[in-house]
PASEBA-1860 file (N, C-alpha, C; in nm, 3 decimals):
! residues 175
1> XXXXXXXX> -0.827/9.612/11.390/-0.945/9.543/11.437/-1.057/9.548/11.333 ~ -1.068/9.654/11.240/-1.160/9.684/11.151/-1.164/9.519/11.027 ~ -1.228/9.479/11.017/-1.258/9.367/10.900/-1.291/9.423/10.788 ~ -1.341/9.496/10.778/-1.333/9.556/10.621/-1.255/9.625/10.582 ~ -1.164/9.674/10.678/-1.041/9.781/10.620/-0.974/9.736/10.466 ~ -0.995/9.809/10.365/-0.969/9.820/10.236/-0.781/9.872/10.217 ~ -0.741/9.833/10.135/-0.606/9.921/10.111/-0.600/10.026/10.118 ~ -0.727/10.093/9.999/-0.729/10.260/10.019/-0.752/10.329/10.128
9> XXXXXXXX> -0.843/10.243/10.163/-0.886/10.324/10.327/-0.784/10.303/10.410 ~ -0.693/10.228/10.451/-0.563/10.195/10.521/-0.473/10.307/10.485 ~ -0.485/10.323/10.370/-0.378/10.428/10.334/-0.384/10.537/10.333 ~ -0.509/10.604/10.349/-0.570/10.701/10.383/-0.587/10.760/10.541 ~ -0.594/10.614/10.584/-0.591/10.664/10.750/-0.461/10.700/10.782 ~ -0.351/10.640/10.681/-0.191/10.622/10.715/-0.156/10.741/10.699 ~ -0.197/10.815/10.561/-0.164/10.951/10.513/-0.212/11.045/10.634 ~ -0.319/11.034/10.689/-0.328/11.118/10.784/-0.290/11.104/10.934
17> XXXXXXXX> -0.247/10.968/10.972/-0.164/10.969/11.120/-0.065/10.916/11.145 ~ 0.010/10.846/11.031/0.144/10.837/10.987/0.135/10.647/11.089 ~ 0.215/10.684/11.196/0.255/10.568/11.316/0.175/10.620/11.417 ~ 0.110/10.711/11.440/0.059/10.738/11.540/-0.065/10.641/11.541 ~ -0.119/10.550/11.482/-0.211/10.475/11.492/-0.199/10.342/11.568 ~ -0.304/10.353/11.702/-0.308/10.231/11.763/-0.360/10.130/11.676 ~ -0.491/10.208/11.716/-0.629/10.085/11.634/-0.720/10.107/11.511 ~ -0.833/10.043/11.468/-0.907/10.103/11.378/-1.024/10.015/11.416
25> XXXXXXXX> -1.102/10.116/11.430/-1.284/10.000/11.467/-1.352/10.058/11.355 ~ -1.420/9.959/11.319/-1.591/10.027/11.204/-1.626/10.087/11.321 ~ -1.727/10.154/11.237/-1.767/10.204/11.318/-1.968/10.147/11.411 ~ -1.975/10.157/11.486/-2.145/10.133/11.534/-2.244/10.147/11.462 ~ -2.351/10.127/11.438/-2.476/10.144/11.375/-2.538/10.299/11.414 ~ -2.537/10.301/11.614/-2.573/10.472/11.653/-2.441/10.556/11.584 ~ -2.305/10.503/11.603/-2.224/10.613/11.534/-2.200/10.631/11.385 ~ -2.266/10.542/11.300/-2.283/10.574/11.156/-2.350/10.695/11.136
33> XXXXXXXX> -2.489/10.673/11.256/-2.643/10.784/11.185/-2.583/10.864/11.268 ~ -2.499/10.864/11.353/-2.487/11.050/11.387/-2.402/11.119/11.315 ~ -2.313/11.045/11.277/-2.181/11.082/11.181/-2.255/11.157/11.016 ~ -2.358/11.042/11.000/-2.449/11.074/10.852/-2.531/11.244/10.881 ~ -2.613/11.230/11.035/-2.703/11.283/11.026/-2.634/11.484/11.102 ~ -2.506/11.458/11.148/-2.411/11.551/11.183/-2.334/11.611/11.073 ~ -2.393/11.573/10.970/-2.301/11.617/10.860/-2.406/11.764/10.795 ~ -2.532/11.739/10.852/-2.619/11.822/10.795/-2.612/11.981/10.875
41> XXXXXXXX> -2.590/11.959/11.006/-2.542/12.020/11.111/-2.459/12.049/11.200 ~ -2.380/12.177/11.158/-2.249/12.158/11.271/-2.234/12.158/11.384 ~ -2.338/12.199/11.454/-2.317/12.192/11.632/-2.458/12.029/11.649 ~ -2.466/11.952/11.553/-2.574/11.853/11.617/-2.452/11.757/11.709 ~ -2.544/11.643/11.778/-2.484/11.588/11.868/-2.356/11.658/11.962 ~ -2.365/11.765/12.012/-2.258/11.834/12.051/-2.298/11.822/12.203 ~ -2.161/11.775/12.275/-2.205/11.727/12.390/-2.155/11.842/12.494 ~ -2.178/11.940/12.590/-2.126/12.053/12.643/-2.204/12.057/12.823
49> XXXXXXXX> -2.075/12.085/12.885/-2.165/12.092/13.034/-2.031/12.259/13.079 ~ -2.118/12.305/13.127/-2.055/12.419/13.196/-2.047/12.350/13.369 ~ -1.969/12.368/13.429/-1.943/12.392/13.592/-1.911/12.466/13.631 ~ -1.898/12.508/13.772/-1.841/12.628/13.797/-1.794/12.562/13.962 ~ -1.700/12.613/14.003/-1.622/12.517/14.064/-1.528/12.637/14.176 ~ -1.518/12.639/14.333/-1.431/12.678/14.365/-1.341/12.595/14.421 ~ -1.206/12.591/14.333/-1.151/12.491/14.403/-0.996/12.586/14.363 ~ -0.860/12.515/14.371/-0.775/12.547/14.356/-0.662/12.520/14.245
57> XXXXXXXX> -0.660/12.540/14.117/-0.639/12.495/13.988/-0.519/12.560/13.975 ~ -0.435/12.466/13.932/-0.282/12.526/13.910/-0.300/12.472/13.738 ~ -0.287/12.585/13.648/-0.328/12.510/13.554/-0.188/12.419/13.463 ~ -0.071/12.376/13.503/-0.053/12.291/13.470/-0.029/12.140/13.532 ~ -0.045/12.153/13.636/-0.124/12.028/13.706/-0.256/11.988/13.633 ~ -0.355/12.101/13.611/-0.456/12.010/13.552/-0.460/11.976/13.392 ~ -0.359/12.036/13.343/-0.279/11.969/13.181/-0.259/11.803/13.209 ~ -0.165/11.801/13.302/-0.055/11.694/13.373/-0.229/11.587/13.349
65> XXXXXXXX> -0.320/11.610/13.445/-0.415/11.533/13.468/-0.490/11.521/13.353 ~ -0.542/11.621/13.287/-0.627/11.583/13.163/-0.564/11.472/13.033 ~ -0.445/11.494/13.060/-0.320/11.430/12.926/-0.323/11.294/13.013 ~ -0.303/11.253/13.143/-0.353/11.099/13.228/-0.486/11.045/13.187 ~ -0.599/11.147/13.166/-0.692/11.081/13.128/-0.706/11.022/12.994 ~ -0.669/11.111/12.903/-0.650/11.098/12.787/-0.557/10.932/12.742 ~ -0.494/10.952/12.831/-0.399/10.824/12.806/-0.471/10.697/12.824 ~ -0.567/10.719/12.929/-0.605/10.585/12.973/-0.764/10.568/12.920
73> XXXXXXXX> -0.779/10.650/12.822/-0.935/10.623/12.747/-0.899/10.662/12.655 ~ -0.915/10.528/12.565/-0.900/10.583/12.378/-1.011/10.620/12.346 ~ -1.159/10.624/12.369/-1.209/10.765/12.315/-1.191/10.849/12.312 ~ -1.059/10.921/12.408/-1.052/11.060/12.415/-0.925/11.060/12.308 ~ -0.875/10.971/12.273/-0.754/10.989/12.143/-0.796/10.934/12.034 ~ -0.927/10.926/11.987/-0.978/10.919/11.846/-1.006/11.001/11.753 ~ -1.036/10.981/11.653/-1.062/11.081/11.530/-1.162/10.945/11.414 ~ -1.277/11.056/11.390/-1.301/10.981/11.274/-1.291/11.010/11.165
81> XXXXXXXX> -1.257/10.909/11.038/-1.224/10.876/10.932/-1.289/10.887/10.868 ~ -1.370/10.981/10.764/-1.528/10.930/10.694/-1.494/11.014/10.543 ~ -1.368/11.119/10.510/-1.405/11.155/10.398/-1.295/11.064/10.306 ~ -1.304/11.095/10.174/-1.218/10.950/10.089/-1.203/10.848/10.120 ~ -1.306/10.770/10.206/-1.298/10.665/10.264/-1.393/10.536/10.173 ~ -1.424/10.444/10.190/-1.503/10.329/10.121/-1.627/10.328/10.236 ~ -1.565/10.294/10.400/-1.623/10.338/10.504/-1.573/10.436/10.591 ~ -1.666/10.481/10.697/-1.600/10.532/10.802/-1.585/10.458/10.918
89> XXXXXXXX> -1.459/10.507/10.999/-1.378/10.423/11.092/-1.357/10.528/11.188 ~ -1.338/10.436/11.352/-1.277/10.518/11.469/-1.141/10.442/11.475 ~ -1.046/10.614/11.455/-0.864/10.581/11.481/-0.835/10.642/11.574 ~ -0.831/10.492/11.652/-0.740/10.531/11.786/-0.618/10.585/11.781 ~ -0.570/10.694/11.864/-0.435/10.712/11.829/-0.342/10.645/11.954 ~ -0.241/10.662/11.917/-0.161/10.628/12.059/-0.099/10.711/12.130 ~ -0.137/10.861/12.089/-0.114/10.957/12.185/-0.190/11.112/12.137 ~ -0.262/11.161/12.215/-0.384/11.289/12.139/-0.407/11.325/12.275
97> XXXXXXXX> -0.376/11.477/12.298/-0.348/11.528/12.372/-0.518/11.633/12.362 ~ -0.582/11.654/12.467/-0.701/11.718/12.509/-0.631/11.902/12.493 ~ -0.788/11.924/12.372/-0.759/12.084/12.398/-0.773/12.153/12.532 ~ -0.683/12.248/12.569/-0.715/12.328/12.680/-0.686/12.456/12.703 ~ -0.780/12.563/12.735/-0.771/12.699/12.721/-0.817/12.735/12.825 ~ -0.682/12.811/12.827/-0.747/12.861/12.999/-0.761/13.086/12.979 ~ -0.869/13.117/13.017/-0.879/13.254/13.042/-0.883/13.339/13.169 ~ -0.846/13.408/13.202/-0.825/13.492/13.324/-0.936/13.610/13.292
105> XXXXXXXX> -1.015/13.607/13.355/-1.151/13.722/13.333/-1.149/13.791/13.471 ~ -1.064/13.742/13.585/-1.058/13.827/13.719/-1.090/13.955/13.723 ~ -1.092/14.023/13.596/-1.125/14.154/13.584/-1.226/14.183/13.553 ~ -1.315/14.109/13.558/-1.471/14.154/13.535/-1.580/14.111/13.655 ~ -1.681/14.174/13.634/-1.835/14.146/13.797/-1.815/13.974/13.755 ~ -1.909/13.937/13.812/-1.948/13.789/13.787/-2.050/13.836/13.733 ~ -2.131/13.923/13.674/-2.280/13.930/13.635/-2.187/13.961/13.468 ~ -2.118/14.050/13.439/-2.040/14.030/13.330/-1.986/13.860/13.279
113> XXXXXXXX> -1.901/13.789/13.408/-1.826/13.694/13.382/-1.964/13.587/13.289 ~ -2.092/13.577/13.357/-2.176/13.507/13.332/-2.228/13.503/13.177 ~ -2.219/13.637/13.134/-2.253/13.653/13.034/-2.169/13.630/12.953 ~ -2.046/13.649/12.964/-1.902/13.587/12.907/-1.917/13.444/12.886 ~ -1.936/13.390/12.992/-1.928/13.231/12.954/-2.044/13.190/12.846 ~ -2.125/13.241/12.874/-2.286/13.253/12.818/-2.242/13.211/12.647 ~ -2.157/13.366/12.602/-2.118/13.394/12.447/-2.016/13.317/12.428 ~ -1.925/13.258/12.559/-1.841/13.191/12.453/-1.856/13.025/12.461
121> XXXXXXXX> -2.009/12.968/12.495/-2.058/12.823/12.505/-2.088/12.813/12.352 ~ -2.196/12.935/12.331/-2.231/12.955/12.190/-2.104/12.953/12.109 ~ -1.980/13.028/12.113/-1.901/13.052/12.033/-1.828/12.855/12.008 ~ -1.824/12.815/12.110/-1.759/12.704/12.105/-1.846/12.610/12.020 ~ -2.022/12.613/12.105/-2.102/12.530/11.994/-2.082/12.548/11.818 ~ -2.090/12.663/11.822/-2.114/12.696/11.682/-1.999/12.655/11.608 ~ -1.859/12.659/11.666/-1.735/12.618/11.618/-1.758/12.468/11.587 ~ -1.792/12.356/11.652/-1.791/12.213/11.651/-1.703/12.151/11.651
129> XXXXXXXX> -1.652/12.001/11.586/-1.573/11.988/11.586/-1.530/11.915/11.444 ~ -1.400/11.910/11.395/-1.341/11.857/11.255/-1.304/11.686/11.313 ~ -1.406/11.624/11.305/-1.349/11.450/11.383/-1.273/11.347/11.281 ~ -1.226/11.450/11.163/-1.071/11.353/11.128/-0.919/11.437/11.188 ~ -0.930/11.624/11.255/-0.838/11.661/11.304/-0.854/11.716/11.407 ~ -0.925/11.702/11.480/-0.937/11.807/11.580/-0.936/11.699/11.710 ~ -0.875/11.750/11.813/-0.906/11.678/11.946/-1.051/11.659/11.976 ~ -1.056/11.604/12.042/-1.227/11.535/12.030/-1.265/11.626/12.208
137> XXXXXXXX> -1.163/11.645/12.255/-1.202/11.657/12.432/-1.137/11.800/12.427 ~ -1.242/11.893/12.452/-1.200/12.055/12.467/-1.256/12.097/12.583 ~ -1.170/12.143/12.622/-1.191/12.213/12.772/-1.147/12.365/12.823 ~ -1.215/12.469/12.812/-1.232/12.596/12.846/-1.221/12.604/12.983 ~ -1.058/12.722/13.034/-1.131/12.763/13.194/-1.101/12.850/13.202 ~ -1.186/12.914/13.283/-1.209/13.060/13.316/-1.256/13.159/13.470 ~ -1.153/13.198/13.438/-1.090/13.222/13.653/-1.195/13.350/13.651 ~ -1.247/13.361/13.732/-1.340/13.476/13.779/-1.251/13.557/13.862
145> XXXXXXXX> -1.368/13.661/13.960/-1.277/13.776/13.988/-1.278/13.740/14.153 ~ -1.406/13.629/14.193/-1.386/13.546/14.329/-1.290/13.459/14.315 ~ -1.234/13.467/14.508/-1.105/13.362/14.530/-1.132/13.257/14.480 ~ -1.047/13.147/14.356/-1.054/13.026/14.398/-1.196/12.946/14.292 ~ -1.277/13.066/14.205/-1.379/13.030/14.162/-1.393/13.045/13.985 ~ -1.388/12.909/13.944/-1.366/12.902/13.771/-1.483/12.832/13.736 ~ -1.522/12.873/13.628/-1.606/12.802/13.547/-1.501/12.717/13.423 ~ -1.548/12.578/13.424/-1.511/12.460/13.295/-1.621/12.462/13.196
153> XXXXXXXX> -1.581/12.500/13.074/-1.680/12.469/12.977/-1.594/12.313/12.903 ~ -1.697/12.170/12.933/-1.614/12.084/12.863/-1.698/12.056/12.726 ~ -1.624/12.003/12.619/-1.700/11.990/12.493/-1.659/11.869/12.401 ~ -1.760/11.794/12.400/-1.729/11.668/12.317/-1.791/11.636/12.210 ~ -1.777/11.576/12.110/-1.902/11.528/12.001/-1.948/11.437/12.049 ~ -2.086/11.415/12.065/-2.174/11.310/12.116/-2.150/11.135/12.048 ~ -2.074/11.139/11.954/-2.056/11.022/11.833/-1.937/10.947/11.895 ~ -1.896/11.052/12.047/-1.733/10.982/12.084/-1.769/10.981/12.212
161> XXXXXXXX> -1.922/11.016/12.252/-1.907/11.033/12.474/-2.036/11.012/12.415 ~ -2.084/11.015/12.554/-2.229/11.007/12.623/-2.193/11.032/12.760 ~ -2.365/11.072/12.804/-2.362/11.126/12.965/-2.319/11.005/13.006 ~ -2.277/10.923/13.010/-2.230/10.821/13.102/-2.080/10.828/13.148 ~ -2.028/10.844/13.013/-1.900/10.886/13.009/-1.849/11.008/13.037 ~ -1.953/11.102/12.992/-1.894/11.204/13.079/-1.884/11.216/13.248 ~ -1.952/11.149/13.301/-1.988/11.167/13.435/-1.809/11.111/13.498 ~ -1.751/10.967/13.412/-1.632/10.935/13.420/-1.515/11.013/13.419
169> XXXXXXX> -1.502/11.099/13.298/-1.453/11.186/13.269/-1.410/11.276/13.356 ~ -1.540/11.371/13.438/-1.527/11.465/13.531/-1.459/11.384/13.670 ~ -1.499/11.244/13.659/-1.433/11.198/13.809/-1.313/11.146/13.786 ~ -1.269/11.130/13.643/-1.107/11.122/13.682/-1.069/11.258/13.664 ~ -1.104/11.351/13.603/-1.003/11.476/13.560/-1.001/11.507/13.768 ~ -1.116/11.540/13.849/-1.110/11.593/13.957/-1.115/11.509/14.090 ~ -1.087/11.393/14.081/-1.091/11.291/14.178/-0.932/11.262/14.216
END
């Protein structure tokens, strides 16, 4: 789809996703300057919502579901393209599977658990993300020591979601 796609840059996107490539878009005018202005900062545009949720999570049912969402929104199977490039580009893939980590903390107060989640929002911000390899959609869960009660830390780069989309997001993963 990209109109300026160059040879080199074609071949470059090729070297790095072989056949796994659906599509290729330029990229937006807002996703140029965050891409430019994210380069200065590793946790800028970093998009993160904690919940905390009692519900009943079998966690590979909610694999099963996050990998459905994933399927049916190619923002969540993109990566961007921006180093050895002429431009930068969003590559859709045709299959990119959502990080997911799940922790069992049942063994701690909730006044501990809190503070846990606390250090590892920071730990995740500060990590960011690599948007020519890294899954773009990361999702942390973490079972407390109440029946039935987890906190989701979800984490996106802002250059690939917005609150709009996230709000989507949460209602297909739990709807």
């Amino acid at each position: 789809t990209a109109a300026n796609l160059s040879e080199h840059d074609l071949s470059k996107i090729i070297s790095l996703y072989g056949n796994a490539v659906q599509d290729i878009y330029e990229l937006a005018a807002g996703q140029k300057w965050m891409l430019e202005e994210g380069k200065h900062v590793k946790s800028a545009f970093f998009l993160q919502i904690l919940t905390k949720a009692v519900i009943s999570l079998d966690p590979a049912t909610f694999r099963q579901q996050a990998d459905l969402v994933c399927e049916k929104h190619e923002n969540l199977r993109s990566a961007f393209v921006y180093r050895n490039v002429k431009h930068p580009y969003r590559v859709v893939l045709k299959d990119r599977h959502p990080e997911i980590n799940y922790f069992d903390l049942s063994d701690i107060s909730m006044e501990e658990f809190d503070k846990r989640i606390s250090k590892m929002m920071e730990a995740d911000r500060r990590r960011g993300f690599d948007l020519e390899k890294d899954s773009l959609l990361r999702i942390s869960v973490y079972k407390s020591c109440e029946k039935d009660t987890y906190a989701l830390i979800v984490s996106q780069p802002h250059i690939n979601s917005d609150g709009t989309s996230l709000g989507i997001l949460f209602g297909d993963l739990f709807v």
